[in-house]
C-alpha positions as CSV (number, residue, x, y, z in Angstrom):
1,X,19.7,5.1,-22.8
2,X,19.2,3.2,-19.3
3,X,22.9,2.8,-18.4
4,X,23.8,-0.6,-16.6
5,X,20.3,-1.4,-16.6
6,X,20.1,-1.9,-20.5
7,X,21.5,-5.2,-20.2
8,X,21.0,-8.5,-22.9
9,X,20.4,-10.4,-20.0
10,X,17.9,-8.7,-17.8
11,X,18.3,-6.9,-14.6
12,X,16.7,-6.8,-11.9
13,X,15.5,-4.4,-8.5
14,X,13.7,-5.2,-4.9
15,X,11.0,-3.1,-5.2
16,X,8.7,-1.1,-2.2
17,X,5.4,-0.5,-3.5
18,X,3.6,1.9,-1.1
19,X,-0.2,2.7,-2.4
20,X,-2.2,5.4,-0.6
21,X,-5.6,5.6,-0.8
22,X,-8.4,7.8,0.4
23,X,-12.3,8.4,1.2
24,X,-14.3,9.2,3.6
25,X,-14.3,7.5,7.0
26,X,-17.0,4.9,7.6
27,X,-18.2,5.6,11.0
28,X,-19.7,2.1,11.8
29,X,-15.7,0.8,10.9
30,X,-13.4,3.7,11.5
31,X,-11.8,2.9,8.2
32,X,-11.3,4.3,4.3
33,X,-11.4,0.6,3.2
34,X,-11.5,-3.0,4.6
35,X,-8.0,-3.3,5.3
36,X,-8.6,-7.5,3.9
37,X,-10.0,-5.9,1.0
38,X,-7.2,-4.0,-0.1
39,X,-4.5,-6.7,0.5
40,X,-6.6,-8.9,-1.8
41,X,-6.8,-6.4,-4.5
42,X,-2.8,-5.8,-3.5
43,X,-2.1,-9.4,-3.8
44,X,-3.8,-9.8,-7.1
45,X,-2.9,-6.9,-8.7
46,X,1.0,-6.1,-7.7
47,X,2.4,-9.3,-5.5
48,X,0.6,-12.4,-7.9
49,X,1.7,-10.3,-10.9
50,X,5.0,-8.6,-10.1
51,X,6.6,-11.1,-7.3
52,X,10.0,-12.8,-8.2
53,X,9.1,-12.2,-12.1
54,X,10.7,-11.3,-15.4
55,X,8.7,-8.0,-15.7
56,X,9.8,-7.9,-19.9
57,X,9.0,-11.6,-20.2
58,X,5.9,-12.6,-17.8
59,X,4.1,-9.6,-17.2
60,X,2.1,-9.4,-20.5
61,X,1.5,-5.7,-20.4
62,X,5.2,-5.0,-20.3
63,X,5.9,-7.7,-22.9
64,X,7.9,-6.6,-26.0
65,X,6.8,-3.4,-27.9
66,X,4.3,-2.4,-24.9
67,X,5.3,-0.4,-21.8
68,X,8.4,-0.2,-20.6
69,X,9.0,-1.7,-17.0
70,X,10.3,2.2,-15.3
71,X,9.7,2.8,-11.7
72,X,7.2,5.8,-13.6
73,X,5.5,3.1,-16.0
74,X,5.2,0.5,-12.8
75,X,3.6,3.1,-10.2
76,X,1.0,4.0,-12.9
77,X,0.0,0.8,-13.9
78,X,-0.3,-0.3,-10.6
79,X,-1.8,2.9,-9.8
80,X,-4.6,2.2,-12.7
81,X,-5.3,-1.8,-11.1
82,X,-5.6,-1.2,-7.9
83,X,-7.9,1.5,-8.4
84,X,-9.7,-1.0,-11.0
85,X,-9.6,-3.5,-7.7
86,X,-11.0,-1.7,-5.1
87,X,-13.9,0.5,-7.3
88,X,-15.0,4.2,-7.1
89,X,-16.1,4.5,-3.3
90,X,-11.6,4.8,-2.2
91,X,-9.5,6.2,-4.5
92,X,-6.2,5.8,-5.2
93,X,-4.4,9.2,-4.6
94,X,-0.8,7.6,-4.8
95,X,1.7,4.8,-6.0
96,X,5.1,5.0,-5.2
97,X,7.6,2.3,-6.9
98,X,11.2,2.2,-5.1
99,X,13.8,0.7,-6.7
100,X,16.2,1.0,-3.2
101,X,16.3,3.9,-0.9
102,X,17.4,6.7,-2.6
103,X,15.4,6.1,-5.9
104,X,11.7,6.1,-6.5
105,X,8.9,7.0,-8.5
106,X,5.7,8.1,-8.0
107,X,2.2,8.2,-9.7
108,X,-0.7,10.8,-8.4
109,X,-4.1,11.3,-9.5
110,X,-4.8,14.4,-11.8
């Protein structure tokens, strides 16, 4: 069903994550969000967990008989923690998981 990427042994991609958010403009600020704030919830929620890992072996969720680790299944879980991370004042409108230039995937919100 997945080709060359249904492998025994793994395989593995160099993703892009790009996540846009939106709001309203603070006008003491200039900005949606805290640029710091969103790294942090980045960091936490797509680098710590995602960065140089076996997605089907150290990322829980994806762990055998849960999700499967798609570019789709990636951008909305990321999708659903980083809008966890940064609360209900921004929201998350999209995630978009590449797996190289000409393939990607993107979550929106409904």
């Amino acid at each position: 069903m997945f080709g060359l990427c249904a492998r025994e042994h793994f395989h593995g991609h160099t993703y892009v994550c790009t996540v846009t958010v939106s709001g309203d403009v603070d006008p003491l600020t200039g900005m949606v969000i805290d640029l710091a704030r969103l790294d942090r919830v980045l960091n936490a929620e797509v680098r710590d967990r995602f960065d140089h890992r076996n997605i089907n072996l150290e990322v829980a969720e994806f762990a055998e008989g849960k999700r499967i680790p798609t570019s789709e299944e990636l951008a909305k879980f990321i999708f659903e923690r980083v809008q966890a991370g940064i609360g209900g004042t921004v929201r998350v409108v999209e995630v978009t998981v590449a797996e190289d230039d000409t393939m990607s995937a993107s979550y929106r919100a409904d």
